[in-house]
C-alpha positions, 0 to 999 in steps of 0.5 A: 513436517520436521517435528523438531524443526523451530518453527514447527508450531506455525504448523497449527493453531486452536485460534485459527485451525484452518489457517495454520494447517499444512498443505501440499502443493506439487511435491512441497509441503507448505506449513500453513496457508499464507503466502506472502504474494508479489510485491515490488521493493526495489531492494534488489536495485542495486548492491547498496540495498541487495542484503536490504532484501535478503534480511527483507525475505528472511524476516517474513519467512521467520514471521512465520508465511508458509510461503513467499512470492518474491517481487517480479524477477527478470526472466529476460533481457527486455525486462526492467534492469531493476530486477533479479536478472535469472536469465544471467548466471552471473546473478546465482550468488544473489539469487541463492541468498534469496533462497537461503534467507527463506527456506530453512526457515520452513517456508517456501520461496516462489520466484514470480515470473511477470511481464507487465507487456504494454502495462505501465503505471507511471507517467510517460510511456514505455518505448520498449513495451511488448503486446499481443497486439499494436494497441495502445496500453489504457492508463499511459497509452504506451504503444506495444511492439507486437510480439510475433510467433518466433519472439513468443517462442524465444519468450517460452524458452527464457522462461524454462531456461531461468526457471531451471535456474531458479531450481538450481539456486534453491527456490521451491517454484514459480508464480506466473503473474497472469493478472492485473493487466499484465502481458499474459492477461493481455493476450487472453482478454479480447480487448487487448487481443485483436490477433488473427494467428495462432494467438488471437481470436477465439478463447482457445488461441487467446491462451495458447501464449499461457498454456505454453509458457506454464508447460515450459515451466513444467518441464522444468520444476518436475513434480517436485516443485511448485507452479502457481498462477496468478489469473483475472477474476475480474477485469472490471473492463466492458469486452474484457475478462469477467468471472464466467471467462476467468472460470472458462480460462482456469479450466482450459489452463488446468486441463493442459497442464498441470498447476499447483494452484490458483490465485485470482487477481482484479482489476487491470491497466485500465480505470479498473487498476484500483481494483488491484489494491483496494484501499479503505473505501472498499468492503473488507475482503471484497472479493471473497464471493466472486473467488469462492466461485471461481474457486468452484470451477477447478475443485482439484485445484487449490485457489488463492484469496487476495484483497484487503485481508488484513485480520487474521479472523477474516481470512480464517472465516473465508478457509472456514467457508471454502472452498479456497484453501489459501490467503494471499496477504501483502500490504498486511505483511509489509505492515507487520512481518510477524502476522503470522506468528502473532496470530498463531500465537493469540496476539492478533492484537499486537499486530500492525494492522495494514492501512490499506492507503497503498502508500507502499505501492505508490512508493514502488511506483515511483520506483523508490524503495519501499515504505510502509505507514506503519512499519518504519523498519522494513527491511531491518535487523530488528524489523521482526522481534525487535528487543530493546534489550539489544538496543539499550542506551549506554547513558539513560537521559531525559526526553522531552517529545512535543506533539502527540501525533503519531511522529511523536508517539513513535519517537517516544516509545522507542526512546522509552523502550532504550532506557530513557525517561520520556515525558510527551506533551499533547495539546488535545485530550487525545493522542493521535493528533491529525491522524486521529482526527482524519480517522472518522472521516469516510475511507480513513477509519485504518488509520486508528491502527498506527497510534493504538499499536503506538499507545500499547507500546508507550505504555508498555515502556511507561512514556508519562503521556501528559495530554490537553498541555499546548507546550510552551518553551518555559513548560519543556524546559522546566522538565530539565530535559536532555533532548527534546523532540518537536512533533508538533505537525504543521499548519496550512499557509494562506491562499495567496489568492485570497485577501490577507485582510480576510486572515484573521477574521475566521471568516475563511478557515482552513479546513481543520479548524472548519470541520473542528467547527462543524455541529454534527446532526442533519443535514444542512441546507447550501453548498460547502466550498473547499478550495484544494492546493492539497491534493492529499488523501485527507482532503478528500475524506473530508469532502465526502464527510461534508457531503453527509452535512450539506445539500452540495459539495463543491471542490475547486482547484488550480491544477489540471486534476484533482487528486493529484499527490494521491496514489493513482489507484486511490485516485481512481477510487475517488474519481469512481465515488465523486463521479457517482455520487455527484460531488462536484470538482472544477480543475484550473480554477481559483476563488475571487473574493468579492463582497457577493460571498459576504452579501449574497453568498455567492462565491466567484472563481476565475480560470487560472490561464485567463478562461471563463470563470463562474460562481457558486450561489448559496454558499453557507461553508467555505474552507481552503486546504493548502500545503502545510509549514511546520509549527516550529515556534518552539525551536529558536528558544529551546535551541538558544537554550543550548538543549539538544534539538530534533524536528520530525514528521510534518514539524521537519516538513510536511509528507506521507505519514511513512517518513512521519513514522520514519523519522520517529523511530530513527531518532528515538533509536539515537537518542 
């Protein structure tokens, strides 16, 4: 290490030793254990957010990562357009800036090299798939060509050339993502291999594709460089990949090539994909035993940790345990660049914790650039150590924001910490609003993270919080204000398929207001009915709190599926519970009132495209959860009262709690 290099204290920690102490990989000396692992921005989509990503890397880097693997590059034609195309010189200047965004800052950058093969996760099919075999991919039945022998060679030899570039343009290696599903983990597995060559059949053939690609690689970084690779520890498929295989695979690997390290991946393109990104409903570092004995089987080489760790003291605990030796952090260090640095430095409570929703991955999905829940400036000059010195207003002014959820606590923070005078009203006893609410519910506990890190703040830049005041036009405007912020969310429209008669009589609430309504205790008797046009993340939460209150728990829906604005791997989750624990959901389906549900307790329902209907007996709950209108009541009288006016999060239009942050943070910095 360079005693008088900057960062030179991220070397070590007395909070967490073994964390923060260097290791050597090939001929690279690595400051500390963490890697930020793969990821897809789309920030090298095209020149309009190229420097996004450039400044994206450099913030990490200088957050304080050992290591960071970039998003997947293009190591030849087929491959998205998307990417940072290394098998074109043209692209050199690009991919030197990546490097030069990282590496002074003591922190090695690895480009991965990845080919999602016949894996697709978005809806339609990829004509232009590869594939060890004419097989259809399990999740978007895309159909692969099959790769023949000379293709495969042609493939090895676009790998070595871009990897040669990528040595020229400054990087300190590779990872070959041979996990989740992807082309390589295709060929080894004998569910997607049915081959009868060089490359198909028993274990040894089924890796040849990979042992040969890595030996190209090699041949390429020398041992001055680093090779890492990213394999199935579990593939969770029946004929698939299992530990035993993965362990046998490794071994084989390691044997014939030499690797520098070893990170293990779970799941695949099959139901198992929510493996990949486990979500808030899985067990903290959930995959921590089955790694620490795969860990086991190459004892020379160093493996990698990966899944939900997301504190500090967790991944210190598994380096403690060993024998892993290193923590591959994502989503956490999307949520918070400076991780690392906070950590080293004891402030693990000033880190914004990952929520774990995968609403990033979803995002990246859809091929949009990234977003995360909790960190509304990735990718920002000031995304890392933001210092409101710097960003001073010229004129401080009086802000008036309504609503304490978590739109309006980031807008008053930032606003606060510009200079001006920030008065937030509140309408419950706590803030936090929806998400605080939905924060007790099963599966939604992270969410606390966003409005405790904003409280901190708040208070740090002394925001008058003034809670339990359901704001009224007379109340805001009697603070004189300069500006006023509405964050005052939205609320549920009426079913249309339900009589309006029935509105106002509280005999069908919406799902809030049922659950606000809800005695905790023992269990209840009945059936609990939700009728879902939501389809979000919290209504399901929801559903499986009622099932810890009722005998049953019905979900009813006009669409095809349930679930459907969720994140397909939170979808998958949800499926994996509902299906094991017997909560019970009927697709194409709507509620017809009838005086059964009032006399007997018997709700009917009709198909949606004139099908058979049915009914549900003993009904004692019955909520609906719909799309959500802005409560904008207050707008009209602070606009004609000439003051300056602006609606966020769900007040502006009801989304994912990212644009609800988003929005905060943009107009508290132009205020």
């Amino acid at each position: 290490m360079n005693a008088s290099h900057p960062n030179r204290a991220f070397s070590s920690s007395g909070a967490y030793p073994n964390l923060f102490s260097p290791i050597r990989l090939g001929g690279r000396m690595v400051r500390n254990r963490l890697f930020h692992i793969s990821i897809n921005n789309h920030f090298s989509d095209g020149p309009e957010t190229w420097d996004k990503q450039v400044t994206y890397l450099g913030n990490r880097a200088k957050g304080g990562c050992g290591a960071i693997v970039s998003e997947p590059v293009a190591f030849a034609p087929h491959l998205p357009k998307t990417r940072l195309r290394v098998f074109d010189d043209s692209m050199a200047d690009y991919g030197k800036r990546w490097a030069e965004a990282v590496e002074p800052h003591d922190c090695r950058l690895l480009a991965q090299l990845q080919d999602p093969g016949r894996g697709r996760h978005r809806p339609g099919r990829n004509h232009g798939a590869v594939g060890p075999s004419y097989d259809p991919d399990d999740i978007s039945l895309t159909m692969p060509h099959a790769l023949t022998p000379g293709e495969i060679r042609r493939l090895v030899d676009l790998a070595g050339q871009s990897t040669r570039r990528l040595v020229d343009w400054g990087f300190s290696g590779v990872e070959v993502s041979a996990g989740h599903g992807h082309l390589f983990h295709q060929f080894m597995s004998p569910h997607s291999n049915t081959r009868d060559d060089d490359y198909g059949g028993p274990l040894e053939n089924r890796i040849r594709l990979l042992v040969e690609y890595c030996q190209a690689l090699r041949a390429e970084l020398g041992s001055s460089h680093i090779l890492g690779v990213k394999l199935p520890g579990d593939d969770g498929i029946a004929g698939g990949i299992d530990p035993d295989m993965a362990a046998r695979i490794a071994q084989a690997l390691t044997a014939a090539v030499k690797v520098d390290y070893i990170a293990y991946a779970y799941g695949a393109h099959h139901i198992t994909l929510d493996l990949h990104i486990p979500n808030d409903s899985f067990p903290r570092v959930p995959f921590a035993a089955t790694t620490q004995k795969l860990a086991a089987a190459t004892p020379d080489v160093p493996v990698m940790l990966l899944g939900r760790v997301t504190d500090p003291a967790e991944a210190e605990g598994a380096l403690e345990q060993g024998p892993v030796q290193l923590i591959g952090l994502g989503r956490a260090l999307i949520a918070d660049p400076a991780w690392p640095r906070k950590a080293c430095a004891g402030r693990a409570r000033d880190i914004r914790y990952c929520l774990n929703h995968n609403t990033c991955w979803e995002i990246a999905v859809e091929r949009h650039v990234l977003m995360c829940d909790n960190n509304p400036r990735i990718g920002m000059a000031d995304e890392l150590d933001y210092r409101p010195e710097a960003v001073m207003a010229a004129t401080p002014r009086k802000v008036v924001v309504v609503g304490a959820g978590v739109a309006g606590l980031e807008a008053a923070w930032v606003a606060a910490s510009r200079g001006h005078s920030v008065v937030v009203f509140g309408a419950g006893d706590e803030a936090g609003g929806n998400a605080r609410r939905n924060a007790v519910l099963p599966g939604q506990e992270s969410l606390s993270s966003v409005y405790d890190n904003q409280l901190l703040e708040a208070a740090r830049y002394g925001v008058d919080l003034r809670l339990g005041k359901r704001a009224d036009a007379a109340m805001v405007l009697a603070e004189n204000p300069d500006a006023v912020v509405l964050a005052t969310g939205g609320r549920m429209v009426w079913p249309r398929v339900l009589p309006d008669e029935l509105k106002d009589t509280g005999m069908v609430p919406d799902l809030r207001e049922a659950l606000a309504g809800l005695r905790p205790g023992r269990r209840q008797p009945g059936t609990a009915v939700i009728f879902d046009m939501d389809h979000t993340e919290g209504t399901y939460a929801a559903a499986e709190h009622l099932q810890e209150c009722f005998d049953k728990v019905v979900i009813l829906t006009p669409r095809e599926r349930i679930a459907e604005d969720c994140p397909m791997t939170t979808r998958q989750t949800l499926l994996r519970r509902f299906r094991r624990s017997g909560l019970d959901y009927r697709c194409l389906v709507e509620p017809r009132w009838s005086d059964r549900f009032i006399d007997e307790g018997v709700l009917e329902y009709g198909d949606v495209y004139g099908g058979p209907g049915g009914e549900i007996a003993d009904v004692v709950f019955f909520a609906y959860s719909s799309p959500r209108r802005p409560n904008d009541d207050l707008d009209a009288a602070i606009r004609a009262a000439g003051v300056e006016l602006h609606r966020i999060g769900d007040c502006k239009l009801a989304r994912a709690m990212a644009y609800a942050t988003a929005e905060g943070r943009e107009v508290g910095a132009k205020l």
